[in-house]
C-alpha positions in Angstrom: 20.0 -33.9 33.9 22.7 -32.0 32.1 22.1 -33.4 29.0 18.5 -32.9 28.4 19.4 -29.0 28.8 20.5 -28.8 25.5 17.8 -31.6 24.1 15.2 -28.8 25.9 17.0 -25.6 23.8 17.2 -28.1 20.7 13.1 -29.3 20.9 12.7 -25.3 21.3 14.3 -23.9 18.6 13.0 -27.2 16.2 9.7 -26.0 17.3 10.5 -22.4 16.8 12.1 -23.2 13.0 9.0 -25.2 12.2 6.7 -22.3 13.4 8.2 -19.5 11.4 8.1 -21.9 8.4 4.6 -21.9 8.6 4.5 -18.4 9.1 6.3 -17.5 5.8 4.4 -20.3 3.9 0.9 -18.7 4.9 2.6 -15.1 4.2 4.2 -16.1 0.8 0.5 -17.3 -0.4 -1.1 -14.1 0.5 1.6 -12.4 -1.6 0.9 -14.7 -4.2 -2.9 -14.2 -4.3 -2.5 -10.8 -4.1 0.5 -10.3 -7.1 -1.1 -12.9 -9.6 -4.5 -12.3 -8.9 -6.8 -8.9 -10.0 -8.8 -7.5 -6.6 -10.8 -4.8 -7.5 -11.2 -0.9 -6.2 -13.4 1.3 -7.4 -14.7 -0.9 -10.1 -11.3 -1.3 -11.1 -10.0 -5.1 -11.6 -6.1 -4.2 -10.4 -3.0 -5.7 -9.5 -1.8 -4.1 -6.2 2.0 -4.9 -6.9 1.6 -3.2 -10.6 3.0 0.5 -10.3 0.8 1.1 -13.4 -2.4 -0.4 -11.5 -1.2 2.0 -8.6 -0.8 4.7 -10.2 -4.5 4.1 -12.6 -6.3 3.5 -8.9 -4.7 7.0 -7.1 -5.8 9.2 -9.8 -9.4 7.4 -10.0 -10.1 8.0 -5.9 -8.8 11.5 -6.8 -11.3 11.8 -9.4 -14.2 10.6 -7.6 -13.0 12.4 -4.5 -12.9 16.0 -6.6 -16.1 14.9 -7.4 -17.6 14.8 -4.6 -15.7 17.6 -2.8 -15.5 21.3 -4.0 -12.8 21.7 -1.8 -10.6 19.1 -3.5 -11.7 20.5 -7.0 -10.4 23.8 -6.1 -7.1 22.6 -4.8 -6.0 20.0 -7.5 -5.4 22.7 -10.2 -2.9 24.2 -7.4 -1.6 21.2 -7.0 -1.4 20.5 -10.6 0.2 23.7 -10.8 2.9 23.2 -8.1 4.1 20.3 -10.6 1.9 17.2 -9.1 1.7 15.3 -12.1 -1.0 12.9 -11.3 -3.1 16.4 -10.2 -2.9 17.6 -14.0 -3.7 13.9 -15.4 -6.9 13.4 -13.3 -8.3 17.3 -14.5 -7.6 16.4 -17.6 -9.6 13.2 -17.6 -12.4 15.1 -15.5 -12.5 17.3 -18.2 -13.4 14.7 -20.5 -15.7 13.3 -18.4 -17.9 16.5 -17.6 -17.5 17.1 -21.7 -18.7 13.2 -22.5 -21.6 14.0 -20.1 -22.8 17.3 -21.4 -22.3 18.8 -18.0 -20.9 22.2 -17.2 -17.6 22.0 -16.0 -16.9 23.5 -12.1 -14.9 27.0 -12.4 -11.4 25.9 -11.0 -11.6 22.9 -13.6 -12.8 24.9 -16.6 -9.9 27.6 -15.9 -7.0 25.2 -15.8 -7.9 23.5 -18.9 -8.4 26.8 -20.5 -4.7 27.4 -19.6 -3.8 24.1 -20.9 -5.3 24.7 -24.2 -3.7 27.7 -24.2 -0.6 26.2 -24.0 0.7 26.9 -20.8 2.5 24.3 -18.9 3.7 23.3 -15.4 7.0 21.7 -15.0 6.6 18.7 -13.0 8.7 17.7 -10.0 10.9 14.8 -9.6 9.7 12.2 -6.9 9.5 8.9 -6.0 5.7 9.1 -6.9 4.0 7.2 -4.1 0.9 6.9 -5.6 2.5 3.9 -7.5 3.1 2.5 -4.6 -0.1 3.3 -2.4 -1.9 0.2 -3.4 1.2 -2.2 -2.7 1.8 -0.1 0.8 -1.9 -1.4 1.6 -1.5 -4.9 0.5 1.9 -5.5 2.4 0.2 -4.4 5.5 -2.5 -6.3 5.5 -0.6 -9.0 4.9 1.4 -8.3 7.9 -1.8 -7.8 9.9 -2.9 -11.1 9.0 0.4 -12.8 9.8 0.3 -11.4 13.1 -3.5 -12.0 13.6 -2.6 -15.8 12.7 0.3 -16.7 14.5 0.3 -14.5 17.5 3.5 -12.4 16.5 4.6 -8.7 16.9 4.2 -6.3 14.2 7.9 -5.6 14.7 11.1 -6.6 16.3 11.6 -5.0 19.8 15.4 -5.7 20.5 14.7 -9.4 19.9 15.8 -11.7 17.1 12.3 -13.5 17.6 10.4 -13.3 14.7 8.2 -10.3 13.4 5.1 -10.1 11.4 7.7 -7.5 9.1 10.3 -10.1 9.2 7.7 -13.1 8.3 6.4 -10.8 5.2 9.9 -9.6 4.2 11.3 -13.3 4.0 7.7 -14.5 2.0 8.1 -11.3 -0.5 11.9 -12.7 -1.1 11.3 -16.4 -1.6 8.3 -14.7 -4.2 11.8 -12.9 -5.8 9.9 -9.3 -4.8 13.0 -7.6 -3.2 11.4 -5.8 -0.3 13.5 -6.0 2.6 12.5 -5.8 6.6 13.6 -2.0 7.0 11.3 -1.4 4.3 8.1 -3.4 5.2 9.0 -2.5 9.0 9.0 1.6 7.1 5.3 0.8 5.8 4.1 -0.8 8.7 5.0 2.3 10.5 3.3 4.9 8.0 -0.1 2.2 7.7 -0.5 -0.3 10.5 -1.8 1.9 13.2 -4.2 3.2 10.9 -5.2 0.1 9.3 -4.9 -2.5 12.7 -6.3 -0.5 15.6 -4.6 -0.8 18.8 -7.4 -2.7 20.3 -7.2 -5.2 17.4 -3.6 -5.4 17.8 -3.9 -6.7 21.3 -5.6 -10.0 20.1 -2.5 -10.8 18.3 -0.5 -11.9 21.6 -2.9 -13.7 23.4 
Protein backbone atom coordinates (compact mmCIF):
# COMPACT_ATOMS: atom_id res chain seq x y z
CA UNK A 1 0.00 0.00 0.00
CA UNK A 2 2.90 2.18 0.83
CA UNK A 3 4.31 2.06 -2.36
CA UNK A 4 1.61 2.99 -4.61
CA UNK A 5 1.61 6.45 -2.56
CA UNK A 6 4.28 7.69 -4.40
CA UNK A 7 3.27 5.75 -7.89
CA UNK A 8 -0.30 7.87 -7.15
CA UNK A 9 1.90 11.51 -6.61
CA UNK A 10 4.12 10.24 -9.75
CA UNK A 11 0.83 9.32 -12.22
CA UNK A 12 -0.32 12.95 -10.83
CA UNK A 13 2.28 15.06 -11.61
CA UNK A 14 3.03 12.90 -15.16
CA UNK A 15 -0.51 13.90 -15.85
CA UNK A 16 -0.05 17.39 -14.65
CA UNK A 17 3.43 17.81 -16.85
CA UNK A 18 1.60 16.43 -19.84
CA UNK A 19 -1.29 18.87 -19.33
CA UNK A 20 0.60 22.16 -19.07
CA UNK A 21 2.55 20.87 -22.15
CA UNK A 22 -0.51 21.03 -23.99
CA UNK A 23 -1.36 24.16 -22.54
CA UNK A 24 1.85 26.02 -23.75
CA UNK A 25 1.71 24.23 -27.21
CA UNK A 26 -1.90 25.62 -27.83
CA UNK A 27 -0.64 29.16 -26.28
CA UNK A 28 2.71 29.20 -28.24
CA UNK A 29 0.42 28.78 -31.65
CA UNK A 30 -1.80 31.57 -30.84
CA UNK A 31 1.34 33.67 -30.35
CA UNK A 32 2.55 32.47 -33.49
CA UNK A 33 -0.59 33.28 -35.58
CA UNK A 34 -0.87 36.35 -34.04
CA UNK A 35 3.19 37.70 -34.52
CA UNK A 36 3.59 36.24 -38.16
CA UNK A 37 0.28 36.72 -39.33
CA UNK A 38 -1.50 40.48 -40.35
CA UNK A 39 -5.16 40.76 -38.51
CA UNK A 40 -6.71 43.76 -39.33
CA UNK A 41 -8.31 46.99 -37.34
CA UNK A 42 -9.78 49.57 -38.83
CA UNK A 43 -9.04 48.54 -42.31
CA UNK A 44 -5.61 48.30 -41.31
CA UNK A 45 -3.70 44.82 -42.11
CA UNK A 46 -1.31 44.94 -38.71
CA UNK A 47 0.93 43.01 -36.80
CA UNK A 48 -0.14 43.33 -33.06
CA UNK A 49 3.51 42.52 -31.76
CA UNK A 50 4.98 45.47 -34.24
CA UNK A 51 5.47 48.70 -32.00
CA UNK A 52 5.25 50.45 -35.45
CA UNK A 53 1.81 48.65 -36.23
CA UNK A 54 0.82 49.80 -32.62
CA UNK A 55 1.73 52.86 -32.76
CA UNK A 56 0.06 53.36 -36.78
CA UNK A 57 -3.39 51.61 -35.22
CA UNK A 58 -3.58 54.18 -31.80
CA UNK A 59 -3.24 57.27 -33.82
CA UNK A 60 -5.92 55.92 -36.56
CA UNK A 61 -8.79 55.09 -33.59
CA UNK A 62 -7.70 58.63 -32.47
CA UNK A 63 -8.41 59.97 -35.78
CA UNK A 64 -11.63 58.45 -36.36
CA UNK A 65 -12.61 58.97 -32.77
CA UNK A 66 -11.85 63.01 -33.16
CA UNK A 67 -13.87 62.56 -35.94
CA UNK A 68 -16.68 61.57 -34.67
CA UNK A 69 -16.47 63.38 -31.36
CA UNK A 70 -16.14 67.26 -30.96
CA UNK A 71 -15.20 66.72 -27.63
CA UNK A 72 -12.04 64.68 -28.50
CA UNK A 73 -11.29 67.29 -31.31
CA UNK A 74 -11.14 69.98 -28.89
CA UNK A 75 -9.01 68.20 -26.34
CA UNK A 76 -6.22 66.56 -28.62
CA UNK A 77 -4.60 70.07 -29.49
CA UNK A 78 -4.32 70.34 -25.51
CA UNK A 79 -3.06 67.23 -25.40
CA UNK A 80 -0.78 67.79 -28.27
CA UNK A 81 0.21 70.80 -26.49
CA UNK A 82 1.02 69.15 -23.09
CA UNK A 83 3.69 67.26 -25.22
CA UNK A 84 1.55 64.01 -26.29
CA UNK A 85 3.30 63.27 -29.34
CA UNK A 86 1.01 60.93 -31.00
CA UNK A 87 -1.81 63.95 -30.28
CA UNK A 88 0.25 66.37 -32.66
CA UNK A 89 0.84 63.49 -35.35
CA UNK A 90 -2.88 62.50 -35.70
CA UNK A 91 -3.89 66.69 -36.18
CA UNK A 92 -1.50 66.84 -38.43
CA UNK A 93 -2.69 63.95 -40.58
CA UNK A 94 -6.43 65.19 -39.92
CA UNK A 95 -5.29 68.25 -41.32
CA UNK A 96 -4.40 66.63 -44.43
CA UNK A 97 -7.30 64.84 -44.60
CA UNK A 98 -9.96 67.62 -44.13
CA UNK A 99 -7.52 69.56 -46.88
CA UNK A 100 -7.48 66.36 -49.42
CA UNK A 101 -11.29 66.42 -48.98
CA UNK A 102 -12.04 70.09 -49.62
CA UNK A 103 -13.73 70.30 -46.19
CA UNK A 104 -13.46 73.08 -43.72
CA UNK A 105 -11.37 72.28 -41.01
CA UNK A 106 -13.16 72.29 -37.20
CA UNK A 107 -11.80 75.46 -35.13
CA UNK A 108 -9.54 73.70 -32.48
CA UNK A 109 -7.93 71.84 -35.55
CA UNK A 110 -7.50 74.86 -37.83
CA UNK A 111 -5.91 76.90 -34.81
CA UNK A 112 -3.17 74.40 -33.88
CA UNK A 113 -2.07 73.97 -37.26
CA UNK A 114 -2.00 77.65 -37.64
CA UNK A 115 0.48 77.68 -34.75
CA UNK A 116 2.40 74.87 -36.25
CA UNK A 117 2.81 76.67 -39.45
CA UNK A 118 3.74 79.47 -37.60
CA UNK A 119 6.44 77.68 -36.13
CA UNK A 120 5.67 77.22 -32.78
CA UNK A 121 6.42 73.93 -31.16
CA UNK A 122 5.66 71.71 -28.15
CA UNK A 123 8.35 69.83 -26.48
CA UNK A 124 7.34 66.41 -26.17
CA UNK A 125 7.59 64.32 -23.05
CA UNK A 126 9.53 61.30 -22.39
CA UNK A 127 7.49 58.03 -21.90
CA UNK A 128 7.28 54.61 -22.39
CA UNK A 129 4.58 55.42 -25.13
CA UNK A 130 1.96 52.72 -24.63
CA UNK A 131 0.27 53.21 -27.54
CA UNK A 132 3.04 50.96 -29.06
CA UNK A 133 2.15 48.56 -26.95
CA UNK A 134 -1.85 48.79 -26.83
CA UNK A 135 -2.37 46.33 -29.66
CA UNK A 136 0.18 43.69 -28.15
CA UNK A 137 -1.53 44.36 -24.44
CA UNK A 138 -4.86 43.11 -26.31
CA UNK A 139 -3.41 40.27 -28.09
CA UNK A 140 -1.63 38.73 -24.94
CA UNK A 141 -4.83 38.84 -23.15
CA UNK A 142 -6.85 37.25 -25.29
CA UNK A 143 -4.58 34.77 -25.58
CA UNK A 144 -4.66 34.25 -21.91
CA UNK A 145 -8.43 34.24 -22.07
CA UNK A 146 -8.39 31.59 -24.47
CA UNK A 147 -5.80 29.46 -22.52
CA UNK A 148 -7.95 29.69 -19.61
CA UNK A 149 -11.30 29.18 -21.53
CA UNK A 150 -9.54 25.91 -22.92
CA UNK A 151 -7.98 24.28 -20.27
CA UNK A 152 -9.96 25.23 -17.29
CA UNK A 153 -7.08 27.33 -15.51
CA UNK A 154 -6.94 30.60 -13.37
CA UNK A 155 -6.03 33.77 -14.93
CA UNK A 156 -3.41 34.02 -12.23
CA UNK A 157 -1.49 32.32 -9.57
CA UNK A 158 -3.27 32.54 -6.03
CA UNK A 159 -0.43 31.36 -3.62
CA UNK A 160 -0.15 28.16 -5.64
CA UNK A 161 2.59 26.93 -7.91
CA UNK A 162 -0.25 25.28 -10.12
CA UNK A 163 -0.28 26.62 -13.35
CA UNK A 164 -1.76 30.02 -14.60
CA UNK A 165 -3.25 31.14 -17.75
CA UNK A 166 -0.22 34.22 -17.22
CA UNK A 167 2.21 31.51 -16.50
CA UNK A 168 1.02 29.16 -19.61
CA UNK A 169 1.31 32.47 -21.96
CA UNK A 170 4.62 33.78 -20.36
CA UNK A 171 6.34 30.24 -20.92
CA UNK A 172 4.63 30.02 -24.88
CA UNK A 173 5.93 33.89 -25.55
CA UNK A 174 9.60 32.47 -24.25
CA UNK A 175 9.83 29.27 -26.19
CA UNK A 176 8.60 31.94 -29.34
CA UNK A 177 12.11 33.96 -27.93
CA UNK A 178 9.49 37.07 -27.12
CA UNK A 179 10.92 37.98 -23.66
CA UNK A 180 7.77 38.74 -21.73
CA UNK A 181 7.92 37.41 -18.40
CA UNK A 182 4.92 36.29 -15.88
CA UNK A 183 5.00 39.66 -13.73
CA UNK A 184 4.53 41.25 -16.87
CA UNK A 185 1.67 39.36 -18.65
CA UNK A 186 0.18 38.81 -14.97
CA UNK A 187 0.65 43.33 -15.09
CA UNK A 188 -1.56 43.25 -18.44
CA UNK A 189 -3.92 40.85 -17.38
CA UNK A 190 -4.58 43.02 -14.51
CA UNK A 191 -4.96 46.41 -16.50
CA UNK A 192 -7.19 44.30 -19.56
CA UNK A 193 -8.76 40.99 -18.39
CA UNK A 194 -11.62 42.16 -16.37
CA UNK A 195 -12.50 44.42 -19.04
CA UNK A 196 -12.05 42.14 -21.83
CA UNK A 197 -13.29 38.45 -19.96
CA UNK A 198 -16.32 39.51 -17.93
CA UNK A 199 -16.62 37.93 -14.66
CA UNK A 200 -19.45 35.84 -15.69
CA UNK A 201 -17.34 34.47 -18.54
CA UNK A 202 -14.64 33.95 -16.30
CA UNK A 203 -16.61 31.55 -14.24
CA UNK A 204 -16.91 29.00 -17.13
CA UNK A 205 -13.15 28.61 -17.03
CA UNK A 206 -13.27 26.28 -13.73
CA UNK A 207 -15.88 24.23 -14.32
Amino acid sequence: MRSMVPLARKYDQAVAEIAEADAIAYARELVRMVRDGKLELCGLPLNWFERGDNHAAARQLIERFAVLSPNLMLDLPHLARAGWGLAHEALLSLHIQYEHEGKPRPPALAAYIQEFAAGRTYAQRPSKKPENNFLRRIAITCIVGSVCERFHLKPTRSGSHKPSGCSIVAKALGEERMAIGEAAVTAIWAQVGKMAFPAEFRSSWLQ
